[in-house]
C-alpha positions, 0 to 999 in steps of 0.5 A: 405287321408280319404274319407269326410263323406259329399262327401258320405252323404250330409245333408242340415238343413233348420230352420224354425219357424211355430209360428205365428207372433203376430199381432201388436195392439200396433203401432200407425199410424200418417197421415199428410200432410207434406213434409219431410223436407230439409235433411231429408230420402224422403218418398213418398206419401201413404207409411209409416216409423217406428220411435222410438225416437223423435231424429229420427223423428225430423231428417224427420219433422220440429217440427212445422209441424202437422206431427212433433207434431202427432207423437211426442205426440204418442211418448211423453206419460209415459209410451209410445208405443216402435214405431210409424208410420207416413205416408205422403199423398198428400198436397191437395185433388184432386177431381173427374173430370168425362166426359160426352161425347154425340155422336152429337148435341141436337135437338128440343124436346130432353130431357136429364136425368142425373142419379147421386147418384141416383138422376135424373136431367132432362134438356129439348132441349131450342132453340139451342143446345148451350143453351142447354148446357148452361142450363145443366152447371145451373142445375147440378151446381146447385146440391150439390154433385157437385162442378164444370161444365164446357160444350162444345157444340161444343165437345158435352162433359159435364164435372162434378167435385165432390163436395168433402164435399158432396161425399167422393172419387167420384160421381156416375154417373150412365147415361145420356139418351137422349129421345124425339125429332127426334133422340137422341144422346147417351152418354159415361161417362169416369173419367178423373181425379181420386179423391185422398182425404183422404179416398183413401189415407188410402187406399193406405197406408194400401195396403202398410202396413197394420202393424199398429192399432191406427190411428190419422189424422191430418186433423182434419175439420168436414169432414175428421173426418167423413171420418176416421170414415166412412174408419175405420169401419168394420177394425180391427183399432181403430181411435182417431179424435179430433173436437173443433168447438164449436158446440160440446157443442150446445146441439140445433145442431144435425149436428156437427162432433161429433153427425153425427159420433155418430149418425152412431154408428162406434165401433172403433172411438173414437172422442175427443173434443179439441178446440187447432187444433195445439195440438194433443191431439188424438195422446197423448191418443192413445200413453198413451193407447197402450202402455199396451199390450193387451196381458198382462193386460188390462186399461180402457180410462176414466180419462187418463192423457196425456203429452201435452203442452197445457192446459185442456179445459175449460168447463162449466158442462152444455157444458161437459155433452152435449159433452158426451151425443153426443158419445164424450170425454173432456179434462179437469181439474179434481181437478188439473189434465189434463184428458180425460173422459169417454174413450168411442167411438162414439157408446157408446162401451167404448174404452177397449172393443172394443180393447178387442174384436180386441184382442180375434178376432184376437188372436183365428184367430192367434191360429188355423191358427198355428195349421192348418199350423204346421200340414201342416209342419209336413207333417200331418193334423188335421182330419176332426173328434172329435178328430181333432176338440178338437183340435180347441177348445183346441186352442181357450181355450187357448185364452180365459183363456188367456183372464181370466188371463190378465183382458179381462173377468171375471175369470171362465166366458170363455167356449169353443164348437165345434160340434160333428161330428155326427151333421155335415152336409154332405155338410160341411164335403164334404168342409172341413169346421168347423162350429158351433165352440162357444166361450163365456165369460164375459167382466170384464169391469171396474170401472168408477164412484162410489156411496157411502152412509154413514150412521152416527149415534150418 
């Protein structure tokens, strides 16, 4: 019998891909309060599932339940995103408990100083040590960043609940010093009960799954839209909150939901003005609009039409016009039509833009990590020389013509440089890193309103 080539040579193949998987910018994520219903796939609280249908969707949500209606409005657009995620966080806040605890009783004199947000609160020793504590629950209950305090004179401990309303996630107490008096007890400060709102709750889930880029929530009171927008600025994400408190449309009022996120100008929020809470809006536009990968072309937001069940608000032009200027957009009737206008975030950067540049970001990111890794892979490198940097730029180039061709910017307006490494510092070359590396181009932005005169003569 013939000896088995394999028995002599081994030979193993091992297929591997060094591409780099495209980040999504096309999947939506749905956050509500909801639990799954009876017979439906549990999902735990700050975790994430994928759907694709409404079939499966109404498998886990009763259909009159935010959650439901969320993800079926990203879902129910034409054209639509191919797949949305929906997480499920906890049915009610819990708020910050800190504990306050002193080593022995008050004395005559004593004076004690609460440093909270950096705002001091000093209560002075009265009578006794008990009616001291009675009167240090008066003075910071009497704060608004606190919602609750409860004292044991006995136990020496004062423990402070956090207004949630005022402080998202939780208070800082940085102190409390006793001074004066014949002695002075010192004071440790422990949490005993960790908050969990919304903010901690999206962190959670992005620490779970970050695979996701639009985000709607259905919390949708003045607070919770600000803290949307205060967790997804400085992220690679853009945020859809929808507000309809009539005080929108005030132009007197300068504190309502929508001027407060304009006035802290977040780039990647866009806020919606929708006066049914039921209806959401904010996941019917952000379907419509993801649906167009950024890596094919490119769709301005203003005067979108969305399937929604519900009716464009009615709005008179004064009140239209106030909501605009205050960073925010409408949804109204338009010569039969349902649409949302101006497409803009609360920054005044028009929704497209900043996808645009989450795109071009991200894709350059994307671009030279799969030339540094697949040198890696191929057993080489790319040298620290002109050569090597000609390389990066090469890269980049191909991103921003890219962007040329699909409508991110003006045709011929991209270039991109890298450093000669003549000119680089000692320093940087010691540490490997390349700086100095340029790319620019021109946004192509688009058409929203026109202004025509006709001249006619007889």
């Amino acid at each position: 019998m013939a000896v088995e080539l394999s028995e002599v040579v081994s030979v193993s193949v091992n297929v591997s891909s060094t591409g780099v998987q495209a980040t999504p910018l096309g999947v939506p994520l749905a956050v509500g309060r909801d639990t799954i219903k009876s017979g439906g796939t549990a999902l735990a609280v700050n975790t994430t599932r994928s759907y694709t249908s409404l079939t499966g969707l109404a498998a886990d949500w009763v259909t009159s339940t935010q959650t439901y209606k969320a993800g079926a409005a990203l879902l129910g657009q034409n054209p639509r995103v191919r797949s949305i995620k929906v997480a499920r966080i906890a049915a009610a806040d819990t708020l910050q408990v800190q504990r306050i605890t002193f080593s022995a009783d008050f004395v005559t004199s004593n004076s004690i100083a609460f440093l909270i947000e950096g705002v001091t609160t000093t209560v002075p020793f009265n009578t006794s040590n008990a009616q001291t504590y009675t009167d240090i629950d008066t003075a910071l209950t009497a704060r608004a960043d606190i919602s609750n305090v409860a004292v044991n004179a006995g136990a020496h401990t004062v423990d402070i609940t956090t207004h949630a309303e005022v402080i998202d996630g939780g208070l800082t107490i940085t102190s409390a010093i006793v001074t004066l008096g014949s002695s002075q007890a010192t004071a440790t400060i422990t949490e005993t009960t960790p908050a969990n709102d919304l903010t901690t709750a999206l962190t959670a889930i992005e620490a779970t799954d970050s695979a996701w880029y639009g985000l709607v929530v259905t919390d949708r009171d003045e607070f919770n839209v600000q803290r949307v927008g205060a967790w997804v600025t400085g992220r690679v994400k853009l945020a859809v909150v929808q507000h309809g408190d009539d005080s929108v449309y005030d132009d007197s009022i300068t504190t309502d939901a929508v001027s407060v996120l304009q006035d802290a100008a977040y780039d990647n929020l866009l806020a919606l003005f929708h006066d049914t809470d039921g209806d959401a809006l904010d996941g019917a536009l952000l379907g419509r609009k993801l649906a167009l990968n950024p890596d094919t072309g490119t769709t301005t937001w203003n005067l979108t039409s969305v399937t929604l069940s519900q009716t464009a608000d009615v709005l008179t032009a004064a009140q239209s016009t106030v909501i605009r200027s205050k960073g925010g957009n409408t949804y109204e009737d338009i010569v039969g039509t349902y649409r949302v206008r101006p497409g803009q975030c609360v920054s005044g950067r028009f929704a497209d833009t900043e996808i645009t540049v989450h795109w071009v970001q991200i894709r350059i990111q994307e671009a030279i990590y799969a030339e540094l890794a697949g040198a890696s892979d191929r057993n080489s490198k790319i040298p620290y020389t002109d050569p090597g940097f000609e390389i990066i730029r090469k890269a980049i180039a191909k991103v921003m013509a890219l962007g040329e061709r699909v409508g991110h910017f003006v045709q011929g307006s991209s270039d991109v440089t890298v450093p000669a490494l003549a000119d680089i510092s000692t320093s940087d070359k010691a540490a490997r890193l390349l700086t100095g590396v340029r790319a620019i181009a021109t946004l192509a932005g688009a058409i929203h309103t026109v202004e025509v005169t006709v001249d006619v003569s007889i």
